[in-house]
N, C-alpha and C positions, 0 to 999 in steps of 0.2 A: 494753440489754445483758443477755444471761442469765447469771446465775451460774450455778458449778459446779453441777451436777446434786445436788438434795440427798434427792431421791423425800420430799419430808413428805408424811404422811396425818394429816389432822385428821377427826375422828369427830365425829357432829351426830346428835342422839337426838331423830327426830320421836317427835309426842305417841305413845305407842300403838304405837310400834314395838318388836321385837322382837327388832331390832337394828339397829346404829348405822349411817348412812350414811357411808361412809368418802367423804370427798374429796381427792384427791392437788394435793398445792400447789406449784409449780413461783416459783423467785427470781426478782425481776428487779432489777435494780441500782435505786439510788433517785434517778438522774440519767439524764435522757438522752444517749445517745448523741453526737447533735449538741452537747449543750452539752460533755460529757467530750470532747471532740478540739477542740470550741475553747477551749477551757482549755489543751488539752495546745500546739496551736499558740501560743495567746500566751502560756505562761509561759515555753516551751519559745526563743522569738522571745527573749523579753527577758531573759532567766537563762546567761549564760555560765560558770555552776559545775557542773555536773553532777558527781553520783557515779559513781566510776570502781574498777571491782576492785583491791584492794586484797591485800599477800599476807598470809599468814596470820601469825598472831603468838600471842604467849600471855594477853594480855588477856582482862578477863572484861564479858560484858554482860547486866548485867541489865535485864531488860524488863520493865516496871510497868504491866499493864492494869489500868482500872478496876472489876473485880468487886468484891465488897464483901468478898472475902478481903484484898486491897491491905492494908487497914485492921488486919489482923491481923500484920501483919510490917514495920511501921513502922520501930520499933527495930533489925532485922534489916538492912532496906535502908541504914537511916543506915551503919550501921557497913562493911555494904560499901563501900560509897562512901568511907566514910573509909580503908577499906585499898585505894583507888585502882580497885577496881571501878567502871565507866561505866553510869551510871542513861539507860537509853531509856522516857522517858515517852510510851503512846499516848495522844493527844485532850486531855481534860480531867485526866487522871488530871497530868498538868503542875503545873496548879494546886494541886491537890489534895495531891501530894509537897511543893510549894512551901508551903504550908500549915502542912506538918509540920514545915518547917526541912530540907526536902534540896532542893536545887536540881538539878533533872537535869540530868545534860550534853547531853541529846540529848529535843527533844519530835518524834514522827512523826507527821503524818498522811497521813491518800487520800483522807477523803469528797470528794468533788464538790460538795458544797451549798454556796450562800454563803453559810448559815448556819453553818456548821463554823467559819467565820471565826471567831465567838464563842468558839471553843475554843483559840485560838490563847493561849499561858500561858508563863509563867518560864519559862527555861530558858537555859543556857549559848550552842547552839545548835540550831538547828532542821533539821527534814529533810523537808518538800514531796515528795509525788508530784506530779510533772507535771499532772495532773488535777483539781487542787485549783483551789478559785475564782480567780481572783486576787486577789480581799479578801485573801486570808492570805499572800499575798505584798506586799502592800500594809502590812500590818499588823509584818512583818518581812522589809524590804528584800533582809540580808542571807542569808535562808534559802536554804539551798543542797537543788538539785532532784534529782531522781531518778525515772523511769521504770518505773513498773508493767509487767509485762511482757503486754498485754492487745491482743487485735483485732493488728491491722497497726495498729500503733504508731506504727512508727519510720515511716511514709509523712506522716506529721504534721510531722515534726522538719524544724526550716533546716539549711541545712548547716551540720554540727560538724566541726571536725577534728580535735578532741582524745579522746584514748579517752572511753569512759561504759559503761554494763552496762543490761541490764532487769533489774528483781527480780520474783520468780515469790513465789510462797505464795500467793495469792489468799484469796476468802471474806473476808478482817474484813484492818484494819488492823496485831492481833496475831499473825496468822497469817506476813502479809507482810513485817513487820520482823525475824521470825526468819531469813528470807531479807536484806533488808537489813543487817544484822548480819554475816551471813556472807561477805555482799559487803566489808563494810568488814574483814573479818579476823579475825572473833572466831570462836574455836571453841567456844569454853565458854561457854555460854546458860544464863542464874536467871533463871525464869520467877517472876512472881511477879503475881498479879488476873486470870489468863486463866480465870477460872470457867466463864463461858459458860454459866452460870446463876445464878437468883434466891436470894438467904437472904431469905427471907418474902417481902414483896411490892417488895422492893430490888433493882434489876439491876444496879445500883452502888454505888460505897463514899459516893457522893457523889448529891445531884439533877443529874440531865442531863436537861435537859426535851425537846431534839431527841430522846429517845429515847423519850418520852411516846407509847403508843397503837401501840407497836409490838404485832403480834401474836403469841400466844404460843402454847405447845403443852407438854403433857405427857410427858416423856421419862424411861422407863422402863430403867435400864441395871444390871446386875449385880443386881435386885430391886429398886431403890430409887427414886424416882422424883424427879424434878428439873425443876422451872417453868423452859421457857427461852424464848427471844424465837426467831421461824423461823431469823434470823440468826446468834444463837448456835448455835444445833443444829448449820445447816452451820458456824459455825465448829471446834466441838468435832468433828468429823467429820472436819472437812480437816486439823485440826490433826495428825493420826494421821499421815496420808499423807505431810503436810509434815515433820514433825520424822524420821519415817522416814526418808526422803530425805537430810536434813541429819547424823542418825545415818551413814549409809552414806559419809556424804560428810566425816567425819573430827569430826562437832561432838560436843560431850558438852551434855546437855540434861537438866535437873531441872526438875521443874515442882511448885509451892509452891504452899500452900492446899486450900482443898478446892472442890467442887460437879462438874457434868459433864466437864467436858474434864480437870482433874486426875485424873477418878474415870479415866475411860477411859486416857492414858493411863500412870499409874500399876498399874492394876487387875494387869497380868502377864495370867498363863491366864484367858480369858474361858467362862461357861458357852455351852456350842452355840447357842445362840437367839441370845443379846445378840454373838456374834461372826459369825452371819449378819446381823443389822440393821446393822451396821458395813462386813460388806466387801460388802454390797448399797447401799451410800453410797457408793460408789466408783466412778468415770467405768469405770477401764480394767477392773474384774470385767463389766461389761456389753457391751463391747466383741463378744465372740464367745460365742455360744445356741448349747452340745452338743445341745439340745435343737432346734434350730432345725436346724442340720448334720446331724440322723440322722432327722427326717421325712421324707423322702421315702426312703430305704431304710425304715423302716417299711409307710410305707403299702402300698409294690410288694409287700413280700415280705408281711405279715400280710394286707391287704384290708381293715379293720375295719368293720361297718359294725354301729352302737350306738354304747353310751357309751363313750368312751376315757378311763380316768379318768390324769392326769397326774401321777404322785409325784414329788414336788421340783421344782416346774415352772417353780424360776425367775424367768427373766425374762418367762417363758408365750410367749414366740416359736414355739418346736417347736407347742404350742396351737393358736397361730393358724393354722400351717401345716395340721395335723389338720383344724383345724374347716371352712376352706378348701375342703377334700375332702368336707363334707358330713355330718361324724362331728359326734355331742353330745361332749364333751368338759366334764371338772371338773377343775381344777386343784386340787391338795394342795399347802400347803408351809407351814412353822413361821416362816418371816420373813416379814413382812404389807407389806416394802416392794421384795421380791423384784420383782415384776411391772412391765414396762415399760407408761409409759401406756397403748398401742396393746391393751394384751391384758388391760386395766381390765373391758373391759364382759364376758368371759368370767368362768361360774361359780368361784365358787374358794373355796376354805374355808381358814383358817389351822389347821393339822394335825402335828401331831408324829407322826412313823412310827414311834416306839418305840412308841406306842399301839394298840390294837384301831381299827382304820378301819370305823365302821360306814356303811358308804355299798357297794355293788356294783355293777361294771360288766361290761363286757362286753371288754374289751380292757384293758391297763395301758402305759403308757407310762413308762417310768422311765431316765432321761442323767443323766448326772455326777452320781448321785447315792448309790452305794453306794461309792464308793471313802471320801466323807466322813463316813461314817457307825464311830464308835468300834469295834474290831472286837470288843468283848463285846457290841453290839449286832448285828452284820452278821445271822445267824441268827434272830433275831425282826422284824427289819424285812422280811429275804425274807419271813417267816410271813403280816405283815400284810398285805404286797403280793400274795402269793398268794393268800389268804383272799378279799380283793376282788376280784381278777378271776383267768377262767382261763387265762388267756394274757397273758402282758406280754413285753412287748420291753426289755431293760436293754443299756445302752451303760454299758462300765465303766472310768475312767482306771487304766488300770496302770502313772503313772510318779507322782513327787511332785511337788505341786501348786507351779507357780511364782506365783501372786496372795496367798497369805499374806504375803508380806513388808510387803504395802500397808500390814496392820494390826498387824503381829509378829504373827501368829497361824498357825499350821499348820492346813493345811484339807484336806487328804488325810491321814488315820488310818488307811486301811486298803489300803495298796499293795499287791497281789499280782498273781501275775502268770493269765493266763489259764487254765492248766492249774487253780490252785488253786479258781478263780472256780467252773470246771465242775464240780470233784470238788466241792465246799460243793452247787450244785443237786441233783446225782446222789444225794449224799449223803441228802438230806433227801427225797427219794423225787418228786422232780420231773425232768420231761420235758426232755432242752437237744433243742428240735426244728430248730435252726438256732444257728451258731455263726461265728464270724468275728475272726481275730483280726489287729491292725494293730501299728507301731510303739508309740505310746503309749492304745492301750486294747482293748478286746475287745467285741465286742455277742454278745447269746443272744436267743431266740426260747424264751423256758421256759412249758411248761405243767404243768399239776396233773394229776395220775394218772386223772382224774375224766374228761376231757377227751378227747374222739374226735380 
């Protein structure tokens, strides 16, 4: 089963090179398939308690992952608990609170392995995904189940006649119970060990040896850089999308400690880089390539034949389209995780367009990509993209952008409407030698004064 799309690039420095071999790392769950649906059929056979929506109330839930911030708010958790807040212990972190002298009301898991059974720990009660070994139903009779919402699911289940829910959050167990939570009625969520990253060479507050050898990656966000497991990453990734959603959908959500997924979703205004490597981590930003939708009116109306160099190219889709046609093509773009596998093997440079572009072509290609551009830059990024070729084709959104919200992040900066887009080219002493303007955006055909 494939997890959520998480585009990892791990970098690998042969002896003598010059630069790093990037290699793109795609999830895959750590159970198969077949064994996750028969798990889901026999726990699903022999468990008549299923979780069932719940209405909302004012309760509070706190969620206790095992990063190795956990360990810093001990004191903190006790006391909730004691003023009647509900402790959701994930995995091991059960044991762990139990340890401390707090007993959670609620320990969650999902893995698949029947080794997770081993994590089965204190707690008041328990909450089983479906897809859990049955060791850990074995192990506590009375755990009451619940339904990941994954694949065709429900074609597994016996007949029920009683309500039940799927719960969505995917990527990690902590992601998921934020959903689960919400299913039970809680709107107010205290995050508390969702790190989603290492403090030194610890990925928990505690040894977990199932988590032994997992592989790991260097993750760069807001400047600072943070050891995490490929796992983590997509967690801290999905977590954006998910608590969004939960946001929207009436919850209030703090999230306590520190390391990646507090840093990101804490952080507020992100710098432009580290807020394209975010909303290029996201299923639905990939969905539809303006770049890919406006090659073929390129190619009819310009002819290119040379290098067509690509600025901001995305998901490199419109690329492939170009190259297709028999054009050299290089892709630009300042997110290094932008690029759909498929359009890997094409040239491409990671490049910020506020910069001098020393490379030249013969044609430019450039979609949805000036509207995102700050508007004290719009003027030097036309510069650069002119400088390198003498004819470029620009497709421009002139409404604001609806995929920010994935990440609370605004990503169209620079709305205007067609008329203005023209007067900026004319302005700066370039050529609109074709023009076209639609409901939400405008495309130009600009060349350089230099240019027959």
């Amino acid at each position: 089963m494939h997890l959520p799309y998480a585009n990892v690039r791990i970098k690998h420095w042969n002896p003598g090179a010059a630069m790093p071999l990037v290699l793109p790392v795609h999830l895959i769950c750590n159970t198969s398939d077949e064994e996750i649906y028969g798990n889901i059929r026999t726990n699903s056979a022999a468990r008549g308690d299923w979780v069932k929506l719940a209405d909302a109330h004012d309760g509070i839930a706190v969620l206790c992952g095992s990063g190795p911030s956990i360990a810093d708010h001990i004191g903190e958790i006790r006391e909730r608990q004691a003023a009647g807040q509900k402790i959701f212990a994930m995995n091991g972190c059960a044991a762990f609170l139990h340890g401390h002298g707090i007993m959670p009301d609620y320990q969650v898991i999902i893995d698949a392995r029947e080794i997770t059974a081993d994590l089965v720990g204190p707690a008041k009660h328990h909450l089983f995904a479906s897809q859990v070994h049955p060791e850990c139903f074995k192990r506590v009779p009375d755990a009451q189940l619940w339904h990941l919402q994954v694949g065709n699911i429900e074609n597994e289940f016996p007949e029920y006649h009683d309500d039940y829910c799927l719960i969505g959050g995917a990527a990690s167990v902590g992601n998921t119970a934020t959903c689960l939570a919400y299913a039970m009625g809680y709107r107010n969520l205290q995050i508390f060990g969702y790190d989603s990253s290492h403090r030194g060479e610890d990925g928990h507050a505690f040894r977990q040896s199932i988590n032994d050898g997992d592989p790991c990656c260097v993750v760069i966000y807001n400047g600072v850089e943070y050891k995490a497991s490929l796992t983590m990453k997509l967690q801290a990734e999905k977590f954006q999308e998910t608590a969004s959603a939960l946001i929207e959908s009436g919850c209030k959500i703090e999230v306590h400690g520190d390391g990646l997924l507090p840093a990101m979703f804490n952080s507020g205004e992100l710098d432009e880089e580290e807020k394209y490597r975010l909303i290029w981590a996201q299923n639905e930003y990939r969905n539809f390539s303006p770049g890919e939708a406006s090659a073929g009116k390129f190619l009819e109306l310009v002819k290119p034949a040379g290098l067509v160099i690509d600025f901001g190219c995305g998901t490199g889709r419109g690329s492939l389209k170009i190259a297709e046609s028999g054009c050299q093509v290089l892709l630009l773009d300042f997110a290094d995780n932008c690029r759909d596998e498929a359009a890997q093997h094409l040239r491409f440079q990671k490049h910020d367009l506020t910069k001098p572009i020393h490379v030249m072509g013969h044609y430019g290609y450039c979609t949805d990509v000036m509207e995102h551009i700050p508007t004290q830059f719009v003027g030097l990024v036309i510069e650069n993209i002119m400088r390198a070729a003498p004819t470029v084709y620009f497709q421009i959104s002139t409404v604001p952008d609806a995929m920010g919200e994935l990440i609370g992040q605004k990503l169209h900066l620079t709305v205007q409407p067609h008329r203005w887009w023209r007067k900026l080219f004319e302005s700066m002493g370039y050529f609109v030698a074709w023009q076209e303007m639609q409901d939400v955006c405008s495309s130009f055909i600009i060349k350089r004064g230099d240019t027959s």
